[in-house]
N, C-alpha and C positions, 0 to 999 in steps of 0.2 A: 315633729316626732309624735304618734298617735299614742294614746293613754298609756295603753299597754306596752309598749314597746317603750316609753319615759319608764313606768313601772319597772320593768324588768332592769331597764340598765341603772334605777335608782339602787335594785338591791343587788346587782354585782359591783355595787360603787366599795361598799364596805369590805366585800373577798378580794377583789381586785388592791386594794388601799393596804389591806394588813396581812397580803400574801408578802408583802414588799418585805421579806428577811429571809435571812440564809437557811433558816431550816425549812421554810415551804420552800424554798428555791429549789434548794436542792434533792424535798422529793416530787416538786414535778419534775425536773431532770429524770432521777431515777425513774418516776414512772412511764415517762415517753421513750427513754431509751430502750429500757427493757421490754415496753408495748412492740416497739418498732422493732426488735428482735425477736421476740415471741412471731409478728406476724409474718416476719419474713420466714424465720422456721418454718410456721405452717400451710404458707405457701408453695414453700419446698418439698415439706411431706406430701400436702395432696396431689402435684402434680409428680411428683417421684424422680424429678432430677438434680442429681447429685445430692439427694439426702444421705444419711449415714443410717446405718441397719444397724450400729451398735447397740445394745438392750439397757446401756448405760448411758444413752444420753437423755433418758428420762430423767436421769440426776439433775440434768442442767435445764432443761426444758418444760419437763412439769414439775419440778420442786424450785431449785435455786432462782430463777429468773423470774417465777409468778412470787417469790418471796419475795425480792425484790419491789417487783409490781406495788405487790401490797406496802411495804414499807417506803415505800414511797407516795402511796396515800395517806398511809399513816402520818410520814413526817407534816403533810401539808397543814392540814387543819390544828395539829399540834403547834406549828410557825404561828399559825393566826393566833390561835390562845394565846403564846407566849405573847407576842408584839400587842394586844389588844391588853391584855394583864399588866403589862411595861406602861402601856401610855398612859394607860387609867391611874397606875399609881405614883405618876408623874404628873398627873394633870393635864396631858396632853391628848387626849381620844378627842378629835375634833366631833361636834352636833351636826357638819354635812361635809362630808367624804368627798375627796376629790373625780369632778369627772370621768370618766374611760375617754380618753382621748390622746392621741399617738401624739399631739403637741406638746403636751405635759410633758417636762425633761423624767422627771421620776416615773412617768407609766413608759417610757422608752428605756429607761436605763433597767430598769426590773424586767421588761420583755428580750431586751438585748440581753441580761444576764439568764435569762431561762433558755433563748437559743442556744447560749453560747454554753450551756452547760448540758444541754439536749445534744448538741453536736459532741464533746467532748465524751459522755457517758455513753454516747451510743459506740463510738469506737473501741470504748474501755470495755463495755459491756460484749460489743459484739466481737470484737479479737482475742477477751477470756474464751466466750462462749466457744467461739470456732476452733481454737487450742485442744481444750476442754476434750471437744468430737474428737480432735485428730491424735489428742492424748490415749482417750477410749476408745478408739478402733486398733491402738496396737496389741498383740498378742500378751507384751510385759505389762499389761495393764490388766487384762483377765488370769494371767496368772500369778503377778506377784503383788497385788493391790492388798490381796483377800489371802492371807496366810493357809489358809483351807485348802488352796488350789493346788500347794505345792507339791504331791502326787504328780496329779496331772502336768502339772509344768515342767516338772521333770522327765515326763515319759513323752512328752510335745516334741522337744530337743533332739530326740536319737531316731525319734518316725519319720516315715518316709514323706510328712506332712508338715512340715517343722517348718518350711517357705509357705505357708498358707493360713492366710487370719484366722484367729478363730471363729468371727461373725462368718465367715463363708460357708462354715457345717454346720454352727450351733443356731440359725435363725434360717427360717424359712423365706422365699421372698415372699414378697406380695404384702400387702396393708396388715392383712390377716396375722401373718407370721412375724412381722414387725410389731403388731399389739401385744402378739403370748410373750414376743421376746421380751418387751420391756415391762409388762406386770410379771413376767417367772424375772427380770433383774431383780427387780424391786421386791419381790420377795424374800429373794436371797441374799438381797442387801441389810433386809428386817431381821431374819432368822441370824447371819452372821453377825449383827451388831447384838442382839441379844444371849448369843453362844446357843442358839436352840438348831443348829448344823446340824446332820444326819453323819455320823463318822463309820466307815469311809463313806465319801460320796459319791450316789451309785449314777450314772446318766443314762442307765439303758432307761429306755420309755421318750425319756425327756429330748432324744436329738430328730429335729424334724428327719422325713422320711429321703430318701435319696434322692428319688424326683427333682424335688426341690433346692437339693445341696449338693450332693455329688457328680449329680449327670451333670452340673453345668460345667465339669470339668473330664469327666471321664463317658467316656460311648460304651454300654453293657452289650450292643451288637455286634460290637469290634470283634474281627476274630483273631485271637491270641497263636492260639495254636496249641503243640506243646511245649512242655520247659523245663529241661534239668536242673533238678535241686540236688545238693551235694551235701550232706551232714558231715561234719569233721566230729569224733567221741573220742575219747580218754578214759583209760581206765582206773581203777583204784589200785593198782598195783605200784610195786614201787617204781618203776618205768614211767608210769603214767599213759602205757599201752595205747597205740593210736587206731580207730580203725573209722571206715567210711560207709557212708548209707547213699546209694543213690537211686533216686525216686525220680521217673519219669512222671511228668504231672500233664493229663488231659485238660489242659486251662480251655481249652477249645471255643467257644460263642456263635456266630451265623458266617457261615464262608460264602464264598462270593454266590453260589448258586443258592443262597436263602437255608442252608440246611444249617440247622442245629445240632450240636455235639458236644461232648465235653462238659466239662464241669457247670461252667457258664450258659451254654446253649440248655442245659438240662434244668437248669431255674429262670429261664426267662420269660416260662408259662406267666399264666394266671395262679398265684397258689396262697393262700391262704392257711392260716394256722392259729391255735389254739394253746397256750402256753398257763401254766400256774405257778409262774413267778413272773417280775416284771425285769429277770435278767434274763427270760426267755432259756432258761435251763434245761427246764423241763416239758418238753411237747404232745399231747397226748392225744392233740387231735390234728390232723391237718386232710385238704382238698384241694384238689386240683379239678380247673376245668379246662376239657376237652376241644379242639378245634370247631366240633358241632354244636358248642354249649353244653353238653352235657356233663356232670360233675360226679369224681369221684371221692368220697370222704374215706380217710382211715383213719381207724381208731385202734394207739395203744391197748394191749392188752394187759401190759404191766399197769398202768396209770389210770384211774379214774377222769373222766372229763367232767369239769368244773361245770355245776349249772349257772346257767347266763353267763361262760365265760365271753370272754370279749374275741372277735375273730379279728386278727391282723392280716393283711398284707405283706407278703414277703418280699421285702425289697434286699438290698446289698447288702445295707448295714446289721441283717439280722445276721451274715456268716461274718463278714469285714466291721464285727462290731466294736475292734481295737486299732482303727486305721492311722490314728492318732499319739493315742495315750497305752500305748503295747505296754505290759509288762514282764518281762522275760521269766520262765522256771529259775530254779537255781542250777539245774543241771545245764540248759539251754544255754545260759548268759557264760556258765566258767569256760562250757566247752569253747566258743566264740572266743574268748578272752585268750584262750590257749592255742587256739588258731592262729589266729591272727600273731601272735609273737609278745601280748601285750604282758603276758603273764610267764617265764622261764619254763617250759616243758620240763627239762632238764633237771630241776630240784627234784627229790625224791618222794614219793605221794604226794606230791602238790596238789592234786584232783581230787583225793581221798580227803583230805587235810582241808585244802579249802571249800571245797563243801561242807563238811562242815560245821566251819565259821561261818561260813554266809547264812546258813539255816538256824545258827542256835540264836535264840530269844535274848534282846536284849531291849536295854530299859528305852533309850534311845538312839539317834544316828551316830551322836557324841561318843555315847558309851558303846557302841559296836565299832566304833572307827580306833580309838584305843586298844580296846579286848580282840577285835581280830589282827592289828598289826602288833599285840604282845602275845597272842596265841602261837601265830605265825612263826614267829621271833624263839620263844620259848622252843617249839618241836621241834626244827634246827638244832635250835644249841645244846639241847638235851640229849639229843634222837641222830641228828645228822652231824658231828661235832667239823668233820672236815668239811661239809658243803657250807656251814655256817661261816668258819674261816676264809672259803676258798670262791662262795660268792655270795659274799654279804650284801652288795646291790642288788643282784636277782632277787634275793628274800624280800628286802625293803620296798623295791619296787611292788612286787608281788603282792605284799602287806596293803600295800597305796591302792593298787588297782582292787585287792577284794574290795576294802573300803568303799569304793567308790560302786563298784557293786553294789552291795548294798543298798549304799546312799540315793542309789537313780530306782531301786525298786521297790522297797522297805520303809514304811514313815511311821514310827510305833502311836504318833501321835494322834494321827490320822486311824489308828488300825488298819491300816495295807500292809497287809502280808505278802509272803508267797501264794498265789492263787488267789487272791482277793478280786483279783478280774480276769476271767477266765476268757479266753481267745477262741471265737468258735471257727476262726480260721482252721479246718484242717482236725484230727481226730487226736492225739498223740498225749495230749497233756490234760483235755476238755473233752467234756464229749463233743463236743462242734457237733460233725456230717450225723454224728450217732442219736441224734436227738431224734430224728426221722429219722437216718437208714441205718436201721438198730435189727431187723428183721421181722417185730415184732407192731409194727403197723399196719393194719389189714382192714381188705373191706370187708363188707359181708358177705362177698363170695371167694374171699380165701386170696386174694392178689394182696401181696406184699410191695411195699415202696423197696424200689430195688437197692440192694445192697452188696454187687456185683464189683469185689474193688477194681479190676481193669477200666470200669467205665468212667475212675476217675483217674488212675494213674495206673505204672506199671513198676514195678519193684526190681531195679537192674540189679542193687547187690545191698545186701542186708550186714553190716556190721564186719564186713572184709577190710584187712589190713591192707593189702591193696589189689582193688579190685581191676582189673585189665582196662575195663573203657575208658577211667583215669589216665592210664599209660597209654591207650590209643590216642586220647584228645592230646595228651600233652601236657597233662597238666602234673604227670609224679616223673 
């Protein structure tokens, strides 16, 4: 053995000699298991298969597991104190250290015990860890981890999106969109554990653009066509007066010979906009560009344009900005409720009556779930004395279903109210279409964004008790 090379193995003779106890044992276990899982993660991330896009597996990957790491450096050299402290005050710290040599029963049994504790943590380590991802990619995991969420978890359930993770909207792909996802996690994970949340929680801005998330499952080329929408209304009378709205809707997109039409065909430009909120409410500048390049800008004449406002991109989600987390009007949700049979037509102002319960201010969902099933109760038996007698299930039931109204739109706690997220799907409740085809967008030579409603739909019957095309289809 040459100088150096004696030298070297004389001073791993002492680390090697009083690593020999349970607490260094067990953090170089810890720390190769957890190495050895950390590197295989990042293996995984840089080549990008079958990693996990969830924003919260930073939790286990760059916090828990390099915790680990370290505590497991930690324990080692702390093992050697201890055993080095024990021998001394025993009289036993040998003047020269046993060889490094695999003959040595004691340097076998100590190496055997770090395998065999490397092989054991690593499986412990890596079958928590992999859990952990497959725990955090489910939907019940972004929405009822974090009490915050319960809004959105509730309006997740009744969307027509309610089969689709959340990671598939809320993260972008690519490296890029998997870095914001997991520092905007860990943000959110900081701000929620200090109660410094934003009430309600608003996500416009924050959801990557469509490109990225939606197209992977929907074609904006597609052509739709048109398609019959049917409003079922209720009046406040004491009937509860039924009448119908039917709206032909130009959903229209690119038909087979490339032409644009319709709702869809008519934003599939280039178009660009200008907004001075970040729920995109209010628009006051927007552009579009031409087939030839050339660009036209309009500018609100109501609305001031922001200097150095920010231009966006108009993708899907600035109309479909509720595709997930919809929250129904109160008038919207009763009519529905009444439609469908879920709620007794038949009781007397029920329409009038539970509207509004649903709208009056309460402390929370507790106390609105009591106070409108004893409102309810109360008008009956006060007001209606034989429909009380004669169907006391209708009422009760009735009572259950506002409740639960409420309960899926309403969170006092959160401050979600009625209109707290406005749906820019469509004109009726929001401004949605009105934000731009308002009339009052113009260039400087007098051309308006068109605000022409045939070019989006056609209005077959406006609030008719029963309108004929109903009885032609088949459907009264």
């Amino acid at each position: 053995m040459t100088g150096s090379g004696e030298f070297g193995e004389r001073r791993l003779r002492p680390l090697v000699f009083l690593a020999h106890n349970p607490i260094s044992l067990t953090g170089i276990g810890l720390t190769t298991a957890s190495a050895l899982t950390l590197i295989g993660f990042w293996v995984v991330a840089v080549f990008g298969h079958g990693g996990s896009a969830n924003p919260y597996v930073g939790i286990i990957f760059d916090l828990c597991l390099p915790a680990l790491f370290v505590l497991g450096l930690c324990l080692i050299p702390l093992g050697i104190w201890w055993k080095k402290r024990s021998l001394r005050a025993t009289g036993q710290l040998p003047t020269e250290y046993p060889a490094v040599d695999l003959r040595n029963p004691v340097f076998r049994r100590s190496l055997g015990f770090v395998l065999l504790a490397t092989a054991i943590n690593f499986v412990i380590v890596g079958t928590a860890s992999y859990r952990g991802v497959a725990q955090m990619d489910k939907p019940s995991f972004c929405g009822q981890s974090c009490h915050v969420m319960a809004p959105e978890w509730t309006a997740y359930h009744v969307s027509s999106h309610a089969h689709v993770a959340c990671t598939e909207c809320h993260i972008a792909s690519g490296m890029s969109g998997y870095v914001s996802a997991k520092l905007n996690g860990a943000r959110q994970l900081v701000h929620v554990a200090l109660g410094k949340y934003s009430r309600p929680i608003m996500a416009e801005g924050k959801v990557p653009a469509a490109s990225s998330t939606c197209l992977h499952c929907h074609n904006p080329d597609n052509f739709i066509g048109d398609k019959l929408a049917v409003k079922t209304s209720f009046g406040d009378d004491e009937k509860n007066s039924v009448t119908h709205s039917l709206v032909l809707v130009h959903v229209g997109g690119k038909d087979m010979a490339g032409r644009l039409n319709g709702i869809h065909g008519a934003h599939l430009g280039h178009i660009e906009f200008i907004s001075t909120d970040n729920t995109n409410q209010t628009i006051p500048w927007v552009a579009t560009t031409n087939g030839d390049g050339s660009v036209r800008e309009f500018v609100s004449a109501d609305t001031k344009v922001p200097e150095g406002g920010q231009k966006h991109l108009m993708n899907c989600i600035d109309c479909h900005n509720r595709a997930a987390h919809s929250f129904d009007t109160p008038e919207n949700v009763l009519n529905k409720a009444m439609a469908s049979g879920r709620v007794s037509a038949s009781l007397p102002f029920l329409h009038k009556e539970g509207l509004a319960l649903i709208k009056a201010d309460y402390a929370s969902q507790a106390d609105a779930e009591s106070k409108i099933t004893a409102g309810l109760e109360n008008f009956y038996r006060s007001q209606y004395p034989d429909a009380w007698s004669q169907k006391k299930p209708q009422i009760d039931e009735a009572g259950k279903v506002l409740s639960a109204i409420y309960g899926e739109n309403v969170f006092p706690f959160m401050k979600v109210t009625w209109g707290t997220h406005p749906n820019n799907r469509g004109h009726n409740d929001y401004p949605g279409c009105f934000r731009c085809h308002d009339g009052s967008h113009n260039t400087k030579d007098g051309k308006s964004i068109g605000n022409d409603c045939s070019t989006c739909h056609n209005l077959v019957a406006v609030d008719e008790m029963n309108p004929k095309l109903l009885a032609d289809l088949g459907f009264q």
